[in-house]
C-alpha positions, -999 to 999 in steps of 0.1 A, spaced: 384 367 -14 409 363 16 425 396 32 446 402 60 432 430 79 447 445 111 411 457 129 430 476 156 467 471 180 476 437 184 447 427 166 456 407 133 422 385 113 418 366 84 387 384 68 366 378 34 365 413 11 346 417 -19 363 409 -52 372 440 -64 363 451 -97 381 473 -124 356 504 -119 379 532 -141 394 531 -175 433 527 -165 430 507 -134 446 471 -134 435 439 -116 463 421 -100 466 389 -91 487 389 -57 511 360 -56 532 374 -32 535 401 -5 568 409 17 563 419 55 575 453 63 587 472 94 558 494 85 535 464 86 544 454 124 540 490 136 505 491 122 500 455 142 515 471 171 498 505 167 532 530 166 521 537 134 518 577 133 499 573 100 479 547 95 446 544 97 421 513 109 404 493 102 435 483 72 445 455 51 480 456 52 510 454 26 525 471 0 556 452 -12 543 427 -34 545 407 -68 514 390 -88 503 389 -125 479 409 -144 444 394 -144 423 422 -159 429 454 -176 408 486 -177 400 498 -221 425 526 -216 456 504 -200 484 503 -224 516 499 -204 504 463 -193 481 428 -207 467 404 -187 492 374 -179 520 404 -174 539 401 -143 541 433 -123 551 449 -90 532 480 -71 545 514 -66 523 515 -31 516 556 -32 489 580 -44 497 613 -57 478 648 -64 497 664 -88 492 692 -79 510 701 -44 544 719 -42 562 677 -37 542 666 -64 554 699 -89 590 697 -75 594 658 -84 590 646 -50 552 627 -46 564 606 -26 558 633 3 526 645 -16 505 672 5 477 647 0 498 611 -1 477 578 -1 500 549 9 490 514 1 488 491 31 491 522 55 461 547 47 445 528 21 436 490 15 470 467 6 484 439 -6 481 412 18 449 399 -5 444 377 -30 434 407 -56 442 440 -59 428 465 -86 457 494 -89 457 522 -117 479 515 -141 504 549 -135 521 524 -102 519 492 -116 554 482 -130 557 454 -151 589 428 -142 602 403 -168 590 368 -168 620 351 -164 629 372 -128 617 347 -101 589 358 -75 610 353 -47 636 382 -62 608 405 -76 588 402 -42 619 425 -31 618 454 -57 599 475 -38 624 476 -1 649 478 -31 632 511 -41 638 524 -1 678 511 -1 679 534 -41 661 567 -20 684 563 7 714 564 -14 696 592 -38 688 613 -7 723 605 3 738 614 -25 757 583 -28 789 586 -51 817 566 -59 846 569 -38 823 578 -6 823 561 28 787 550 39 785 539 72 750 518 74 730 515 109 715 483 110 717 454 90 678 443 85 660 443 52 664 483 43 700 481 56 709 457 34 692 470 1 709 502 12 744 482 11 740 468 -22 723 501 -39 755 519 -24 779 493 -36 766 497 -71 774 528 -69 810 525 -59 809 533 -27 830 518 4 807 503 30 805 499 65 776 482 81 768 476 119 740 455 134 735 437 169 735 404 151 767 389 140 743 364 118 733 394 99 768 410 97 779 378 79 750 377 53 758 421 48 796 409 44 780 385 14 765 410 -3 796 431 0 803 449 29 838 461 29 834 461 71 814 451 94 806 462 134 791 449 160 784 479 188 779 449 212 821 443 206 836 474 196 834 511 197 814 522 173 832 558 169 866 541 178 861 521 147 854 540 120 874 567 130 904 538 119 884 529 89 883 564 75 915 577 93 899 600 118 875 615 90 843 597 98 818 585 72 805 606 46 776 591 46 756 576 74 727 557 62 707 552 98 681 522 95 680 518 128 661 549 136 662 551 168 668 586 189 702 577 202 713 560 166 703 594 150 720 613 175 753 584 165 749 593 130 749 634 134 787 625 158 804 607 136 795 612 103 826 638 85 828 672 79 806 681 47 786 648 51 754 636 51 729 619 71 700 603 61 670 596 87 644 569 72 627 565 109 594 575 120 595 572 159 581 603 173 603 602 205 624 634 201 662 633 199 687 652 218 713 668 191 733 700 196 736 728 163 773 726 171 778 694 151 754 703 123 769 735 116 808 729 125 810 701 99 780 715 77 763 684 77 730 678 54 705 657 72 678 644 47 647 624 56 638 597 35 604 583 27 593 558 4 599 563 -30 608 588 -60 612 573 -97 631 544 -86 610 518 -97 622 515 -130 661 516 -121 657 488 -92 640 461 -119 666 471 -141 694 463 -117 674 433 -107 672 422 -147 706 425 -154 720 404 -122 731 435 -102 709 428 -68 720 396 -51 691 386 -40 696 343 -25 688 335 9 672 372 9 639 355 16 642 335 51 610 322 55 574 314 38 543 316 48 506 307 36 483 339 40 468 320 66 495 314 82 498 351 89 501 351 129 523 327 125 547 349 103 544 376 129 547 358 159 584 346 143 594 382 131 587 393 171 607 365 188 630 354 167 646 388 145 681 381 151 668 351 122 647 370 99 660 388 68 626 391 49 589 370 54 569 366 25 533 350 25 528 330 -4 493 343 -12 482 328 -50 
């Protein structure tokens, strides 16, 4: 079978793989019909990838059918369309006891240190395959999994209604961020370089939008929130000066929440932190959310048109990442079109 395997930085092939085969009672082999490109993906390409490992077949947010099922799978039947939860687990750890595998002392990501999506088949256990109705199209179920990183955001966040949430950056995790938050009742505020972006965040219900390029940022929402600041700050950006943004201006007894992984160090003063009491929570991947995100996505609550920009063949793969690297200010989400 095809695979798209990054060999080492800046090196990106189309390679044939084994089929694999269902080797263990619960395991599931999925047909891969098709894969979203990730932030995380191009940092593996470009090799700022603090934990991934090479040689790797890439991708983790995907959709594809059941082909085959293992004698002990119950949850799923061949013909069943599914999404993957892309983490490994112990059980065993102190994350794993406390709820929390997605930062397991021994975690296994899909796409990142283990063999991904970006294939034609995929065999899975069954405990992180999650099975999506029929009648949900593959372009909006291709985009349950970056829904499941918007829902942690907000659930690190603690996202209530009748909170401001101020969100850096208006690219694919921003945006599920937005409309997670604005489920929840919360007043939004979303800022991005692009003002094409900014429009499609005000379509999916941003109550304001800010360009830093235009305005200043602090300025602003200090007359949003009348000198209080956000009480949340969502930063997707995640960047060292956007996290030291977030720490200033979010309000007294707030939160911030970190999703980035760059390594540079930022410069941030206690004196913030511990005048206003702030709570800074990381945020990585995933915990339980699967099964609330398809729900929302069942029951209409996700807008998800014009989400996907563009289409690719798998491959077409350079292609796909050659126009996420020159042309961003255009791209919302890329999906390769794989079976």
């Amino acid at each position: 079978m095809k695979a798209v395997q990054v060999t080492g930085p800046g090196r990106i092939d189309i390679v044939e793989k084994e089929m694999p085969r269902i080797t263990r009672e619960d395991e599931v082999l999925v047909k891969v019909r098709l894969a979203g490109i990730c932030g995380s993906d191009m940092h593996i390409y470009h090799g700022t990838s603090p934990v991934a490992t090479y040689p790797r077949v890439i991708g983790h947010e995907m959709v594809g059918e059941v082909a085959e099922t293992g004698p002990a799978v119950k949850r799923v039947k061949a013909g069943d369309r599914v999404v993957m939860e892309p983490i490994e687990w112990c059980g065993e750890c102190y994350a794993c006891r406390s709820g929390r595998r997605n930062v397991c002392a021994r975690l296994e990501v899909y796409g990142v240190s283990r063999d991904g999506a970006f294939s034609e088949y995929i065999v899975l256990p069954e405990r992180i395959v999650h099975k999506v109705d029929d009648r949900l199209d593959w372009h909006e179920a291709v985009l349950i999994e970056p829904f499941t990183i918007g829902a942690q955001a907000n659930w690190r966040g603690g996202v209530a209604a009748g909170d401001t949430v101020f969100i850096m950056g208006a690219g694919t995790i921003g945006l599920c961020s937005l409309q997670v938050a604005k489920i929840k009742g919360a007043t939004c505020i979303v800022s991005d370089l692009s003002d094409d972006k900014l429009a499609y965040a005000k379509s999916l219900g941003a109550d304001y939008t800010l360009n830093p390029l235009k305005c200043d940022i602090p300025e602003e929402l200090a007359r949003i929130t009348g000198g209080l600041g956000p009480n949340v700050t969502i930063d997707a950006v995640c960047t060292p000066k956007t996290f030291e943004q977030a720490v200033e201006i979010t309000s007294i007894a707030g939160r911030v929440v970190c999703l980035g992984f760059d390594v540079t160090p930022s410069s941030i003063a206690q004196y913030s932190i511990t005048k206003k009491e702030l709570t800074i929570a990381g945020s990585r991947l995933q915990t339980d959310k699967f099964p609330e995100v398809i729900g929302w996505f069942q029951s209409g609550k996700i807008k998800a048109d014009n989400f996907v920009t563009h289409r690719f063949a798998l491959t077409e793969v350079g292609r796909a990442v050659e126009l996420i690297e020159t042309r961003p200010d255009k791209v919302r989400k890329v999906v390769l079109e794989i079976g």
